[in-house]
MMTF fields as JSON, N, C-alpha, C and O atoms, coordinates in Angstrom:
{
  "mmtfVersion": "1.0.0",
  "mmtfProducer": "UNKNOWN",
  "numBonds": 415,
  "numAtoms": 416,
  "numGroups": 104,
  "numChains": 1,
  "numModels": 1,
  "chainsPerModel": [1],
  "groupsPerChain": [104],
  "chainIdList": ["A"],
  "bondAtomList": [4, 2, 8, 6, 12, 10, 16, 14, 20, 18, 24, 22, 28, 26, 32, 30, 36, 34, 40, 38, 44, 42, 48, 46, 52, 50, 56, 54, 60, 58, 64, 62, 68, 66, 72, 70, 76, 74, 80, 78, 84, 82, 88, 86, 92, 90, 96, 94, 100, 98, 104, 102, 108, 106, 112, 110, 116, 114, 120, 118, 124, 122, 128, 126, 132, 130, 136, 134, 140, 138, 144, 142, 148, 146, 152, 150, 156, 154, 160, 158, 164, 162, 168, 166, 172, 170, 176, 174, 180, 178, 184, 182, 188, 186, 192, 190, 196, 194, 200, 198, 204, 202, 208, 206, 212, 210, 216, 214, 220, 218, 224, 222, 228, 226, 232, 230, 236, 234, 240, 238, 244, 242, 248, 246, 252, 250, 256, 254, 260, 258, 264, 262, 268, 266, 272, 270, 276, 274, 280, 278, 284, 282, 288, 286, 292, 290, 296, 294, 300, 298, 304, 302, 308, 306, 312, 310, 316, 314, 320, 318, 324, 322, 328, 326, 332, 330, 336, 334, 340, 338, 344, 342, 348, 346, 352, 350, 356, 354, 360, 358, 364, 362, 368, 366, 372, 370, 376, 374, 380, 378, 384, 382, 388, 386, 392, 390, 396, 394, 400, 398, 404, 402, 408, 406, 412, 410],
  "bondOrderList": [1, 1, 1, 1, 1, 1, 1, 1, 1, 1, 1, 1, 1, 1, 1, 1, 1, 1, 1, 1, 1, 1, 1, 1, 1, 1, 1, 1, 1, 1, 1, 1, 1, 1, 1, 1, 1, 1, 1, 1, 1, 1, 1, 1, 1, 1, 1, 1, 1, 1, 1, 1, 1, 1, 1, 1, 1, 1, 1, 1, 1, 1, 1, 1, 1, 1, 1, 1, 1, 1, 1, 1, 1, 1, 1, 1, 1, 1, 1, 1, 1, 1, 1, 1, 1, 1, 1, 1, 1, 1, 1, 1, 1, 1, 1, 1, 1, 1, 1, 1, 1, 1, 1],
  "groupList": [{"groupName": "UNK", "atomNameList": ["N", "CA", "C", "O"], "elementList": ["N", "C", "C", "O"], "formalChargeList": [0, 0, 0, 0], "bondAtomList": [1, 0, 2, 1, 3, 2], "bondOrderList": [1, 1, 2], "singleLetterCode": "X", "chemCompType": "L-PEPTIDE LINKING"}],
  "groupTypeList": [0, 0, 0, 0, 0, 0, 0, 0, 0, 0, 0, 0, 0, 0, 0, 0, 0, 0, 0, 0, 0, 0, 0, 0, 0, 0, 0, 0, 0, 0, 0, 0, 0, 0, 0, 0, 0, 0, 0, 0, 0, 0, 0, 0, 0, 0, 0, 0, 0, 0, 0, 0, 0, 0, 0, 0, 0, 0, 0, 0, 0, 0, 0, 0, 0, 0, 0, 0, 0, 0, 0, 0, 0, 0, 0, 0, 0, 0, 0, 0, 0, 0, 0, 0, 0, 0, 0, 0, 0, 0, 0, 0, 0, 0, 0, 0, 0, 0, 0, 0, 0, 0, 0, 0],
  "groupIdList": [1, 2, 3, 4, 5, 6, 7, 8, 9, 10, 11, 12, 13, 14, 15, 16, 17, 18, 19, 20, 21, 22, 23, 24, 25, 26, 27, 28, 29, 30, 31, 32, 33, 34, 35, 36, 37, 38, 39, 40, 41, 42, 43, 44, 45, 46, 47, 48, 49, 50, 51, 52, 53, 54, 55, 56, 57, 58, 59, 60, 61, 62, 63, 64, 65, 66, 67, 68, 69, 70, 71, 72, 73, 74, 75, 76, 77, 78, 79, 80, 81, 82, 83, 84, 85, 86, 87, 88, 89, 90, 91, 92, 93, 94, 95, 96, 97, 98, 99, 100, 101, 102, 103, 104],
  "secStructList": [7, 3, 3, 7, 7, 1, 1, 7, 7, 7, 7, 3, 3, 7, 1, 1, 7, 3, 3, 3, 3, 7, 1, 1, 7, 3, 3, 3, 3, 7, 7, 7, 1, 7, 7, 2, 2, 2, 2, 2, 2, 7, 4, 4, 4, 2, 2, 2, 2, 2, 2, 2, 2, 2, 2, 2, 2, 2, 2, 2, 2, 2, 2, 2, 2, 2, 2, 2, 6, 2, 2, 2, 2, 2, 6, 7, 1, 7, 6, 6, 2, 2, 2, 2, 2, 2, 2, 2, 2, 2, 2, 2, 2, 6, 6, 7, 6, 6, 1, 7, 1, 1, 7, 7],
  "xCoordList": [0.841, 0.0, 0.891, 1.755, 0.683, 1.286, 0.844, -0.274, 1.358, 1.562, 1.8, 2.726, 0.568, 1.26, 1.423, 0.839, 2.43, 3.738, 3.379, 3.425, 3.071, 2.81, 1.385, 0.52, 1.334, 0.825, -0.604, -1.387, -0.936, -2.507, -2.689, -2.259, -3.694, -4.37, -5.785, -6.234, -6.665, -7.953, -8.213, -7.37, -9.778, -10.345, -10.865, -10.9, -11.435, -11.558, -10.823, -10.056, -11.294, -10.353, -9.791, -10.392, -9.1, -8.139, -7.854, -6.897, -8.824, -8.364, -8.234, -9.149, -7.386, -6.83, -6.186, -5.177, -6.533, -5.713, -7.174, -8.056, -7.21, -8.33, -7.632, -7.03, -8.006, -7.315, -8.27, -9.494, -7.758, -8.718, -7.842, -6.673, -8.482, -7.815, -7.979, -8.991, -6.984, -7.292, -6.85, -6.856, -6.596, -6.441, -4.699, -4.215, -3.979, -2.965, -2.313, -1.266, -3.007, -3.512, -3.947, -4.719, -3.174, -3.867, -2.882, -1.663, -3.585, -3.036, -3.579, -4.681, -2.74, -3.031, -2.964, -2.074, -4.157, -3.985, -4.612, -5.663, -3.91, -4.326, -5.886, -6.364, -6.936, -8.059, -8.398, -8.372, -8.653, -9.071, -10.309, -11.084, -10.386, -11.71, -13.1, -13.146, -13.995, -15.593, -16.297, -16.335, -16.975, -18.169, -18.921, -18.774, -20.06, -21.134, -22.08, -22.806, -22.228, -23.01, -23.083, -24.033, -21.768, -21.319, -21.393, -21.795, -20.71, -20.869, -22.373, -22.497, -23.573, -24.715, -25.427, -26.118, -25.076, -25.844, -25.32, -25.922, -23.443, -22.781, -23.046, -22.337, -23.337, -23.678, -22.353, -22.404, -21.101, -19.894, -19.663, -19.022, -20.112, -19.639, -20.395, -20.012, -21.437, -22.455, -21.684, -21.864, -20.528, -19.031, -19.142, -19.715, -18.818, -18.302, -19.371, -19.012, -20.763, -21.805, -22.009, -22.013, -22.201, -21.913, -20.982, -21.637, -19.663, -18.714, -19.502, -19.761, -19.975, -20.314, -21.174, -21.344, -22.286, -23.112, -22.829, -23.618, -21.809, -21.248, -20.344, -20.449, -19.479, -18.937, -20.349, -20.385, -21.407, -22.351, -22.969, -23.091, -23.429, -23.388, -22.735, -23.275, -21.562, -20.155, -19.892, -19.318, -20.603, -20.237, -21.587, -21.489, -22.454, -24.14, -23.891, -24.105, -23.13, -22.846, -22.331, -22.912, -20.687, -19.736, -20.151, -19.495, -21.726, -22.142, -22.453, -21.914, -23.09, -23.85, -22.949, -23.321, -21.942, -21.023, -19.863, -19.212, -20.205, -19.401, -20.534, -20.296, -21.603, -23.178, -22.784, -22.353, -23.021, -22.996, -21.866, -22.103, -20.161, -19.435, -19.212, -18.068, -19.821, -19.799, -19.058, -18.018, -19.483, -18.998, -17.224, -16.285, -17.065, -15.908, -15.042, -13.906, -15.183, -14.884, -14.465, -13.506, -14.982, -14.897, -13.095, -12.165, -13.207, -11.794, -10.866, -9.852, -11.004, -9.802, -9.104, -9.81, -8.136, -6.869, -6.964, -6.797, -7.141, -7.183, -8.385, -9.601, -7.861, -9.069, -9.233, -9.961, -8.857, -8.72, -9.773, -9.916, -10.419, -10.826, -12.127, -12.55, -13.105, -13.979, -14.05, -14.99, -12.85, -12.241, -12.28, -12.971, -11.532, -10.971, -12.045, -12.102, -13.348, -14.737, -15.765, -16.617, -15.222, -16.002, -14.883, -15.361, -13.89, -12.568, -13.366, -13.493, -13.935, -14.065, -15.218, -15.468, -16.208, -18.006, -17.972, -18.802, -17.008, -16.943, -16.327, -16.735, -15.229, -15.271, -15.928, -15.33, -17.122, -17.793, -19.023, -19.399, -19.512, -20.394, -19.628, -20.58, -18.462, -18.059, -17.93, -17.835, -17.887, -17.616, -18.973, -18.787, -20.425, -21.608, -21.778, -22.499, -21.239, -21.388, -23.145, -23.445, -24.114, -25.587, -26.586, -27.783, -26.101, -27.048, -26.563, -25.43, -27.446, -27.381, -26.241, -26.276, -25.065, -24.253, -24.766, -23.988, -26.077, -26.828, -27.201, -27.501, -27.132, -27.948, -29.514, -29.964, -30.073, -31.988, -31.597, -32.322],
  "yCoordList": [-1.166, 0.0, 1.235, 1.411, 1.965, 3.541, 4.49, 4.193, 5.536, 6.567, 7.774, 7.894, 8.728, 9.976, 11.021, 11.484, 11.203, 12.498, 13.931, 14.932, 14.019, 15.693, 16.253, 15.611, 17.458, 18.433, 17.7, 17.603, 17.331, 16.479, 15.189, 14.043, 16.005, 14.885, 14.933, 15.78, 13.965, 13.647, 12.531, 11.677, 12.184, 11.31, 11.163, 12.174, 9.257, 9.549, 8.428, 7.562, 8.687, 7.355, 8.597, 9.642, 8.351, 8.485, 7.559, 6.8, 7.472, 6.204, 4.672, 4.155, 4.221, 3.118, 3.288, 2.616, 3.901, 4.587, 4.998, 5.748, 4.397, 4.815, 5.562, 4.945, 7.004, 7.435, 7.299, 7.374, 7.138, 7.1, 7.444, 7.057, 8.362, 8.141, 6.914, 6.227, 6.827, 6.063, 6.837, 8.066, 6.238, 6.592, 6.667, 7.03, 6.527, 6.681, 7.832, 8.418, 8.004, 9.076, 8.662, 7.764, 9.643, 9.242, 8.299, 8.463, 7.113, 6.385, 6.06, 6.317, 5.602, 5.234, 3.723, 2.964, 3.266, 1.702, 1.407, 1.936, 0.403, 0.552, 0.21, 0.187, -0.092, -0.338, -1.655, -1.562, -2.637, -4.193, -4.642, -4.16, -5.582, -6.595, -6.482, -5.76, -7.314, -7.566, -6.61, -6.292, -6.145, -5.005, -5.9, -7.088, -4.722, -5.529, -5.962, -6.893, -5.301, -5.854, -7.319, -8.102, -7.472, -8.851, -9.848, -10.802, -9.569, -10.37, -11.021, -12.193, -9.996, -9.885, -11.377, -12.304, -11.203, -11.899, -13.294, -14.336, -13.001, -14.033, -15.696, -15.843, -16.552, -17.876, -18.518, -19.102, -18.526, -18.442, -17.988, -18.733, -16.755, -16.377, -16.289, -15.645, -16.823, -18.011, -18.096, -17.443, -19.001, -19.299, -17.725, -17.597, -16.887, -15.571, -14.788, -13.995, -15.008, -14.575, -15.33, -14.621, -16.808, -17.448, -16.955, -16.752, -16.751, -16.092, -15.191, -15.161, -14.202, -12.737, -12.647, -11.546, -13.743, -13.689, -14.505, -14.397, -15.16, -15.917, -14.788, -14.48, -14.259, -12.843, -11.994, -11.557, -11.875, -10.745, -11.391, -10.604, -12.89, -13.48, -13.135, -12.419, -13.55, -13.502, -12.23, -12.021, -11.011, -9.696, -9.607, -9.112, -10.029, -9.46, -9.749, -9.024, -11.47, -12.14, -11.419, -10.911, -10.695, -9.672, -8.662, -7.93, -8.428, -6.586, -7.264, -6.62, -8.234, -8.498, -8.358, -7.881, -8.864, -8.416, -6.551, -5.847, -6.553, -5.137, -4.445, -3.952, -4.416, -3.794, -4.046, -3.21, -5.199, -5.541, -4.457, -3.707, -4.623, -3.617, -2.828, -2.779, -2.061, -0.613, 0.222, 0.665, 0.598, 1.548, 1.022, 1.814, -0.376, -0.585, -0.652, -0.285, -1.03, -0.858, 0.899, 1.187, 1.396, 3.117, 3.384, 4.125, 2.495, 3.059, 2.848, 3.431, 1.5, 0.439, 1.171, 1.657, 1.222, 1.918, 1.162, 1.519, 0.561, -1.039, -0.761, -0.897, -0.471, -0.82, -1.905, -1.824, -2.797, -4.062, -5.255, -6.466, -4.238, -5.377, -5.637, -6.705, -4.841, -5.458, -6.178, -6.974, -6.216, -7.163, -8.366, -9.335, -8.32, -9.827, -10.479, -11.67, -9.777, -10.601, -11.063, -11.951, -9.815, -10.923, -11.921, -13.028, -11.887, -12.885, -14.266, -15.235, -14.161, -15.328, -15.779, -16.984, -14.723, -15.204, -15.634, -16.477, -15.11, -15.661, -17.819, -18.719, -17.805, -19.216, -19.817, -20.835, -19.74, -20.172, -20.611, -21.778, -19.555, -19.613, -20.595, -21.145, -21.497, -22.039, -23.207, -24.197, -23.452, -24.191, -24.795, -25.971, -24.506, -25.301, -26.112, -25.662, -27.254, -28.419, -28.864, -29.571, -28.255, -28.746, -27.927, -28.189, -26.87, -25.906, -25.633, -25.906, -25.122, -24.848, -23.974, -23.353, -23.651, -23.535, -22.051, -21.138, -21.691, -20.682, -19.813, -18.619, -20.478, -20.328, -19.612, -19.469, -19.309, -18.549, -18.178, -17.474],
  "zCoordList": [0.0, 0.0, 0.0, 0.859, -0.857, -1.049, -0.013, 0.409, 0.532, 1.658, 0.595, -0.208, 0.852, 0.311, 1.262, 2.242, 0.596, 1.624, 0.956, 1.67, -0.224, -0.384, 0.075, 0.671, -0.29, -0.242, -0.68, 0.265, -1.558, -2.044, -1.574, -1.703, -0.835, -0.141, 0.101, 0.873, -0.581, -1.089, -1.074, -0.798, -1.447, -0.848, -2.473, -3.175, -3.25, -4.372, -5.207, -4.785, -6.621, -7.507, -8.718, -8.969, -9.052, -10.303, -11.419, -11.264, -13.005, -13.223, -12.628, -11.987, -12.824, -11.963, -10.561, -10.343, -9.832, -8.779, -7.736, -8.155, -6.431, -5.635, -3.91, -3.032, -3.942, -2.597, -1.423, -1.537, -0.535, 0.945, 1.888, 1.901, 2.919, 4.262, 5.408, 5.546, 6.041, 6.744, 8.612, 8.67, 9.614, 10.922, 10.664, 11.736, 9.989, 9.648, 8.845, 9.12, 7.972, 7.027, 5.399, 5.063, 4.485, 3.552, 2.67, 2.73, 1.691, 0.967, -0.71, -1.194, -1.172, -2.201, -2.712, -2.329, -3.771, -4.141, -5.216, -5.577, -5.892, -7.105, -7.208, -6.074, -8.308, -8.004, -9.055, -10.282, -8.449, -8.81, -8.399, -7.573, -9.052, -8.544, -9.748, -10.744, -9.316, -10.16, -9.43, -8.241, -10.692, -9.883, -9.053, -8.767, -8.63, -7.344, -8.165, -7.817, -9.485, -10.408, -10.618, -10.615, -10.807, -10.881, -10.772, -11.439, -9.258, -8.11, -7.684, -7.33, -7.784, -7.396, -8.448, -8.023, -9.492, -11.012, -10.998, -10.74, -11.497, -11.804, -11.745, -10.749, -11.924, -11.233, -10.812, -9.73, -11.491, -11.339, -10.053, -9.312, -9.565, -8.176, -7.154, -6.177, -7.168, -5.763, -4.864, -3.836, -5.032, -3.777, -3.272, -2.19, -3.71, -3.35, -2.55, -1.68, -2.846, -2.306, -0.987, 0.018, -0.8, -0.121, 1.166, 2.188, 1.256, 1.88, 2.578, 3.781, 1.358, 2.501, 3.033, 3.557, 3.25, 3.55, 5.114, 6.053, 5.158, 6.224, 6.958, 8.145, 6.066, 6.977, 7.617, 8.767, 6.682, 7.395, 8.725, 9.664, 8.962, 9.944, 11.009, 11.852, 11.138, 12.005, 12.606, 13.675, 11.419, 11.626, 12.786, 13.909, 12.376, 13.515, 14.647, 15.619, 14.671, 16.291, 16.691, 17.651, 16.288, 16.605, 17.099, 17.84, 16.621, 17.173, 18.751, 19.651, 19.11, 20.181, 21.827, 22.899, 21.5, 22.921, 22.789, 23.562, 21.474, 21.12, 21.925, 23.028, 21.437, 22.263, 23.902, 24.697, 24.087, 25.791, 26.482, 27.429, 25.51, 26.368, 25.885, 25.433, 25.726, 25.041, 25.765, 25.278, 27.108, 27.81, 28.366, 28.285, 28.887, 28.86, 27.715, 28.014, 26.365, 25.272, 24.717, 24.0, 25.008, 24.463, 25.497, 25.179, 26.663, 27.19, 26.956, 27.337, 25.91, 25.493, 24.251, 23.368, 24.212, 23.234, 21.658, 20.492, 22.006, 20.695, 19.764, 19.9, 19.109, 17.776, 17.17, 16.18, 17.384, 16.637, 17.464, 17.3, 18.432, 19.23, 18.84, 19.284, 17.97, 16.725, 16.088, 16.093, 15.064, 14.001, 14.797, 14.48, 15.852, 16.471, 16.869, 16.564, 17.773, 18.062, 16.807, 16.795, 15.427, 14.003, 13.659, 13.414, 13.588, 13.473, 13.899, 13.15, 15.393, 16.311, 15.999, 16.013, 15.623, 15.592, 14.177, 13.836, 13.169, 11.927, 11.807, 11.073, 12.939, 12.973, 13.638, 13.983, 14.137, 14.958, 13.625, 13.508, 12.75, 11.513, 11.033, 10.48, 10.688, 9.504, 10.168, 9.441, 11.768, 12.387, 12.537, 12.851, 12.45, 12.621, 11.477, 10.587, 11.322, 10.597, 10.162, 9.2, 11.125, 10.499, 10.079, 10.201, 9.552, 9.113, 7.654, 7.256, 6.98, 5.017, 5.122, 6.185, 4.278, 4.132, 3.738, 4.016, 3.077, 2.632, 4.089, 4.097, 5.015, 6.605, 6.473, 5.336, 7.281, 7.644, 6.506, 5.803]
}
């Protein structure tokens, strides 16, 4: 991932080129991948739909104790400690061996 050091700094795509800030600051990267169009239609990429629909799972379980500690959470320095509770609720989704792979 690219770091820009001058004077321009924006938010935005360029061509092949997409800028964003981040908590770091701002960066640059190139820009890849299948539209959502795509993705959405494709029959080819079912697998791929599949996935996010198992990440969006993993992600809802993840809100439920982020919710519970909210107030102890706001004191904690760590940002990562979101990621790491969908990290966990996400193997927990891949880990139930008897439900449709599609799930509700």
């Amino acid at each position: 991932m690219s770091r820009q050091d001058g004077l321009l700094q924006f938010n935005g795509a360029i061509e092949n080129l997409s800028f964003y800030k981040t908590k770091k600051g701002y960066s640059v990267r190139k820009r890849s991948g299948v539209s959502g169009e795509r993705i959405f239609k494709d029959p080819a990429l079912q697998r791929t739909r599949e996935n996010g629909q198992e990440f969006g799972r993993g992600g809802k379980a993840g809100k439920l104790p982020r919710v519970a500690f909210r107030s102890m959470m706001s004191s904690v320095a760590d940002s990562g400690v979101a990621i790491r509770f969908m990290k966990a609720f996400v193997k927990v989704v891949k880990a139930d061996a008897t439900s449709n792979r599609r799930g509700a």
